[in-house]
GUFI-92773 format. One record per residue: y, x, z of N, C-alpha, C in turn. Coordinates in steps of 0.2 Angstrom, whole numbers, plus 5000, padded with zeros to 4 digits. Atoms other than C-alpha are relative to their C-alpha. Example, Ala and Ser with C-alpha at 12.3 -4.5 7.8 and 13.67 -1.06 7.14 Angstrom:
<kevexs>
[kevex [4994, 5004, 5000], [4978, 5062, 5039], [5006, 5004, 5000]] [kevex [4994, 4996, 4999], [4995, 5068, 5036], [5005, 4996, 5003]] 
</kevexs>
This chain:
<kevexs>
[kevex [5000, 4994, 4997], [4967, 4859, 5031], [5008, 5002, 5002]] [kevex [4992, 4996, 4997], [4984, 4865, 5041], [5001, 5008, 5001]] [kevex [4999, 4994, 4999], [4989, 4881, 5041], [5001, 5003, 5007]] [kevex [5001, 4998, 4994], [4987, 4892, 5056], [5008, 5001, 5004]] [kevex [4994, 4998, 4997], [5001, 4894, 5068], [5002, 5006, 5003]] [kevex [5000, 4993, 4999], [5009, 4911, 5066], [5002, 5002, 5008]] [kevex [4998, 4999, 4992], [5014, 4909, 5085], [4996, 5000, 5004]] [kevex [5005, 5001, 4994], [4999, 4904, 5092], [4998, 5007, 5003]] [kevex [5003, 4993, 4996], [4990, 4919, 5105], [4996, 5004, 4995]] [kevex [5005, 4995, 5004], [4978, 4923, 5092], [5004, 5003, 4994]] [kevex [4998, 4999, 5005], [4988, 4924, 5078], [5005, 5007, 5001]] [kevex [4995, 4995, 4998], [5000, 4937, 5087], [4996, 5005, 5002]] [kevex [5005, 4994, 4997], [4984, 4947, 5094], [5000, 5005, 4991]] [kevex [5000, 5000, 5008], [4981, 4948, 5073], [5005, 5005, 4998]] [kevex [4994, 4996, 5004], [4998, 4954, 5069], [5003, 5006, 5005]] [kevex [5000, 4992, 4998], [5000, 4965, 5083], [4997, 5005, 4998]] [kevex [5005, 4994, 5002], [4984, 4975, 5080], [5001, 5001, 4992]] [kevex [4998, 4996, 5006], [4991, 4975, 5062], [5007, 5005, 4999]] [kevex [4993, 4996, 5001], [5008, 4981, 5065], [4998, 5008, 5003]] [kevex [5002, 4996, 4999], [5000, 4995, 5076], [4999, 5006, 4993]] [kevex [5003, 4996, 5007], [4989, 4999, 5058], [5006, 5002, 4997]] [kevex [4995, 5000, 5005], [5004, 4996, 5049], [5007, 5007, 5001]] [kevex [4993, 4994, 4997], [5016, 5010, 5059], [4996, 5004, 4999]] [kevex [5003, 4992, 5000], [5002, 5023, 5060], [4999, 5002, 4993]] [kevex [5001, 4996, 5005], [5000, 5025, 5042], [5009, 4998, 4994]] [kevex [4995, 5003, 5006], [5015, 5016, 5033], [5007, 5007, 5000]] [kevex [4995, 4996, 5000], [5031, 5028, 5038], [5007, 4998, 5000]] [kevex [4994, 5004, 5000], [5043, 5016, 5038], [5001, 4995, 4994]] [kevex [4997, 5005, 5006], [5045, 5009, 5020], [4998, 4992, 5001]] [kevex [5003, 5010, 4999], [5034, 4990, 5024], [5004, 4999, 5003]] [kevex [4995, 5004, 4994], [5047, 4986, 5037], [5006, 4997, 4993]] [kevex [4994, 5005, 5008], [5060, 4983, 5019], [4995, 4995, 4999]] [kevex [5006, 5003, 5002], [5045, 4973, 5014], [5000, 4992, 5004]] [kevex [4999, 5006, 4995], [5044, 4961, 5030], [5007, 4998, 5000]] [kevex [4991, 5006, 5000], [5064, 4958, 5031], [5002, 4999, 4995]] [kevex [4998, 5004, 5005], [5064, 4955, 5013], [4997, 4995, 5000]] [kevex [5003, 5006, 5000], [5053, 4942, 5015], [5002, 4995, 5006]] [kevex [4997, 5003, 4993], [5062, 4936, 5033], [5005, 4992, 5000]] [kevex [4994, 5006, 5000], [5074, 4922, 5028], [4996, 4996, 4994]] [kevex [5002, 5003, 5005], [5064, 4916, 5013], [4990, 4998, 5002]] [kevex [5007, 5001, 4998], [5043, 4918, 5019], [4998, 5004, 5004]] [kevex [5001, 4996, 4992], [5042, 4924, 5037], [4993, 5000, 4999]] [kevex [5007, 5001, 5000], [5023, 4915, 5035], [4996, 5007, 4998]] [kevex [5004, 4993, 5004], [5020, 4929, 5021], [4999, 5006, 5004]] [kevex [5000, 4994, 4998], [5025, 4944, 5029], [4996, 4998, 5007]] [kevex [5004, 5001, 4995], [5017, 4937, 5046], [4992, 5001, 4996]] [kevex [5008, 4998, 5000], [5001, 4937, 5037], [4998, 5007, 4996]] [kevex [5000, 4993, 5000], [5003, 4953, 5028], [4999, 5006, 5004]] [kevex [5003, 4994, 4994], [5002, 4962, 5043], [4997, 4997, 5005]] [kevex [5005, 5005, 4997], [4991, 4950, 5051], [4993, 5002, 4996]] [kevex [5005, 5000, 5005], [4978, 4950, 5038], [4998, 5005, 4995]] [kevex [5001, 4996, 5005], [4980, 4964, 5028], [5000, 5007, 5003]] [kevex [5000, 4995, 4997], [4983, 4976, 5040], [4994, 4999, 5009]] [kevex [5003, 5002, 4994], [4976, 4967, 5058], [4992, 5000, 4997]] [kevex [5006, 5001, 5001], [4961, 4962, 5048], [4995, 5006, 4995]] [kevex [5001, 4995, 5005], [4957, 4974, 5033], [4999, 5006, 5003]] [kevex [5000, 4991, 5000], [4963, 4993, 5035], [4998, 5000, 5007]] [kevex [5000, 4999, 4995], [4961, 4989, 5053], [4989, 5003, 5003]] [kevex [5010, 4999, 4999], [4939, 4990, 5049], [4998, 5005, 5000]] [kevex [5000, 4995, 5001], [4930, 5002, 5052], [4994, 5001, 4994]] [kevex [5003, 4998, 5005], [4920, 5010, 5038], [5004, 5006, 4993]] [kevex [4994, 4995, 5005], [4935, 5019, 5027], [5005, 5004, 5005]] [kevex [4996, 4997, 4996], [4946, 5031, 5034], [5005, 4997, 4994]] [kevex [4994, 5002, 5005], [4964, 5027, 5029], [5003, 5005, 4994]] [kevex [4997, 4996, 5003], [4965, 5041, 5016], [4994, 4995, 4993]] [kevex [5003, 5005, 5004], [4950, 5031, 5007], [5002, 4994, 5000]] [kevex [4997, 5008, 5002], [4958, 5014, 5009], [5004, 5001, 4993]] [kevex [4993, 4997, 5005], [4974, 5023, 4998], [4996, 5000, 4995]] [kevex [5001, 4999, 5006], [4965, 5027, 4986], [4996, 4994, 4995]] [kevex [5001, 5009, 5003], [4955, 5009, 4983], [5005, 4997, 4997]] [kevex [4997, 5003, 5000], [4970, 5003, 4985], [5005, 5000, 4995]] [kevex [4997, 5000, 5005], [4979, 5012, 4971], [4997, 4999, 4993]] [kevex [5006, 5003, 5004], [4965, 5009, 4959], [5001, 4995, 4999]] [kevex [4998, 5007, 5002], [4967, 4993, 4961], [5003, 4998, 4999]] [kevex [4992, 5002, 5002], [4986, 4991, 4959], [5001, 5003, 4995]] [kevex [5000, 4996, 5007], [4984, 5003, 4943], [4998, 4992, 4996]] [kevex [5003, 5005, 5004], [4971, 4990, 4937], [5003, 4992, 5002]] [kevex [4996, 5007, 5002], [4981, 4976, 4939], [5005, 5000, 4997]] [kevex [4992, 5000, 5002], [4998, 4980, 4933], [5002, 4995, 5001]] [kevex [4993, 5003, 5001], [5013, 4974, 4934], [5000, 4999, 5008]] [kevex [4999, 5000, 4994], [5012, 4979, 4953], [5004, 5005, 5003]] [kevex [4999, 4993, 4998], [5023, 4995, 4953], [5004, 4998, 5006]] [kevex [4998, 4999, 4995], [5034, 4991, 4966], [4994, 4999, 5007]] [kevex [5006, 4997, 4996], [5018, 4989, 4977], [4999, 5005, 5001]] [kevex [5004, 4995, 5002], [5012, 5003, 4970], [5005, 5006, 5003]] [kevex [4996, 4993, 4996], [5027, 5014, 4978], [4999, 4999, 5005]] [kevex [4999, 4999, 4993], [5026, 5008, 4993], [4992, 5004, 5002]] [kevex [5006, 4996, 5000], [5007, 5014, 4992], [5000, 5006, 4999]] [kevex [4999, 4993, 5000], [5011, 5028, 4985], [5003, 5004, 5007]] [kevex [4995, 4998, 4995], [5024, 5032, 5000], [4992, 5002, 5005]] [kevex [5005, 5001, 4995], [5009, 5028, 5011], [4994, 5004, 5001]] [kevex [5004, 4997, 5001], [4997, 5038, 5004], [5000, 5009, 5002]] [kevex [4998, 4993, 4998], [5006, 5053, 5005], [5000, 5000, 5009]] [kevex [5001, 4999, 4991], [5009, 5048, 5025], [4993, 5000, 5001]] [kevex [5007, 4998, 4999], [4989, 5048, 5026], [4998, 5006, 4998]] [kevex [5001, 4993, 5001], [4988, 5064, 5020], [4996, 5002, 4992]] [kevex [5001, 4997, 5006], [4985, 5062, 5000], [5004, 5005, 4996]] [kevex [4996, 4994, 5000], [4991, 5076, 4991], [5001, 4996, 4992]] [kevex [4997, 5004, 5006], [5003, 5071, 4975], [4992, 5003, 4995]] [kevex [5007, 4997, 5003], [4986, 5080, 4964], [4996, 4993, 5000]] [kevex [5006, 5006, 4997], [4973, 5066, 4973], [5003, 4995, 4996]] [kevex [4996, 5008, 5001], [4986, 5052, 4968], [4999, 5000, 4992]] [kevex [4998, 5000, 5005], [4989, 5059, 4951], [4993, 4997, 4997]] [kevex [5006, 4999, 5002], [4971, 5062, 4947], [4996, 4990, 5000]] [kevex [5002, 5008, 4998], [4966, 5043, 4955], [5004, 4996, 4991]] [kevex [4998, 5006, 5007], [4977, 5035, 4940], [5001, 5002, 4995]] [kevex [5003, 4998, 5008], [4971, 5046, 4927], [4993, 5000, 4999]] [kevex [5008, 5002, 4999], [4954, 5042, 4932], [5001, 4991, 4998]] [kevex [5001, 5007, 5004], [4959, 5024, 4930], [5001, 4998, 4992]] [kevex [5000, 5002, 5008], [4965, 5026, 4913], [4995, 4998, 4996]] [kevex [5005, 5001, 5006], [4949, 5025, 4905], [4996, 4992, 5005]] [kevex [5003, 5006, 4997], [4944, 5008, 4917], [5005, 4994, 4999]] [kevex [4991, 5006, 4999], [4962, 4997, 4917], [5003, 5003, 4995]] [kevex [4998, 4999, 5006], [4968, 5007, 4901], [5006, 5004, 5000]] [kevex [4995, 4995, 5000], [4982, 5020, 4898], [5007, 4995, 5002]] [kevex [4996, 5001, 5000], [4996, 5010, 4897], [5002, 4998, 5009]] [kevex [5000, 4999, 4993], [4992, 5005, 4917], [5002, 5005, 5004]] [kevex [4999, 4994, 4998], [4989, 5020, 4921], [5008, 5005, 5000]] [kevex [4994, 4995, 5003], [5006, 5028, 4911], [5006, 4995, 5008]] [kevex [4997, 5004, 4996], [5014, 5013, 4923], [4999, 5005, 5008]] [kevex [4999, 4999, 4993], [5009, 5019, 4940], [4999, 5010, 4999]] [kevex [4996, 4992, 5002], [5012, 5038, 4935], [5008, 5000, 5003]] [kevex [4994, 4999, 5001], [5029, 5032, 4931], [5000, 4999, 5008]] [kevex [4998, 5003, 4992], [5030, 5024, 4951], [4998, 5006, 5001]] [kevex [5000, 4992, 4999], [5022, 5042, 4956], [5007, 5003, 5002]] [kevex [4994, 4995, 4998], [5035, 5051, 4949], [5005, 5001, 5004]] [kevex [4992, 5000, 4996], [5050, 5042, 4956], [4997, 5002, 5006]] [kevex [4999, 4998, 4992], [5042, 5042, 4974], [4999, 5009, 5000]] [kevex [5001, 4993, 5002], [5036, 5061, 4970], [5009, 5003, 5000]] [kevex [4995, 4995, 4998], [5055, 5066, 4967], [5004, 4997, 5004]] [kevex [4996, 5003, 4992], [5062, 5055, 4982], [4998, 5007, 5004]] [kevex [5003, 4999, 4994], [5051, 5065, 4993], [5000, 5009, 4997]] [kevex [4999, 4995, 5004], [5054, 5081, 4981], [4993, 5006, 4999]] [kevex [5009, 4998, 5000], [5035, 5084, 4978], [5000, 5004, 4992]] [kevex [5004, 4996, 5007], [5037, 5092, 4957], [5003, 5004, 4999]] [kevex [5006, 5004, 5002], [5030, 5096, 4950], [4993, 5000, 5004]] [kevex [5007, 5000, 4998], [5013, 5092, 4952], [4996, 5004, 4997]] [kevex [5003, 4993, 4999], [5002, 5107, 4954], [4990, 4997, 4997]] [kevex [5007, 5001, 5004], [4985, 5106, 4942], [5000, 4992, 4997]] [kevex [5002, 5005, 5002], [4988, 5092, 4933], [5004, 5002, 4993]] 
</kevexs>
């Protein structure tokens, strides 16, 4: 099996209707993401937004406030994903969760993926929380 060619028409229809998804919710931060990956795995970041955004978030079924919060959930319960887990966070707040929803989301995971998970992407929270000068966080 060959790998698909990120140049072909199909594969750019893909990545454009991703990069669309990925500007209307991302706010900038994913663009560090693609040109860090640019001199080292073009292919990756071609299919990142190809595939994760062209294919994925682009479905319909979830609104993009419901994808975020999947999506945090699941990167709590993986660990060892925090710098993901900012750039999610950044993103989440561009779809319109409120640092509360965010907080609450990975205090709900703790008892599924286990505190120290959870204490992890708190931690990533916070910092994007005082970039963006959101503390504190109000009912938690």
């Amino acid at each position: 099996m060959t790998a698909p060619d990120i140049n072909s028409p199909e594969e750019q229809v893909r990545y454009e209707r991703g990069l669309e998804v990925l500007n209307a919710v991302d706010g900038g931060s994913a663009a560090g993401v693609m040109d860090s990956l640019a001199d080292i795995a073009p292919a990756m970041a071609h299919h990142i937004v190809a595939f994760g955004f062209g294919d994925i978030y682009s479905r319909a079924g979830l609104d993009p406030k419901q994808r975020q919060l999947v999506t945090l959930g699941i990167l709590t319960a993986l660990g060892g994903c925090e710098p993901q887990l900012e750039v999610h966070i950044r993103t989440s707040l561009n779809v319109g969760l409120t640092p509360t929803e965010i907080v609450e989301t990975f205090t709900h995971a703790a008892g599924y993926a286990g505190f120290p998970r959870a204490l992890n992407a708190i931690s990533a929270a916070k910092k994007i929380f005082a970039e963006r000068d959101l503390l504190p966080v109000e009912g938690n």
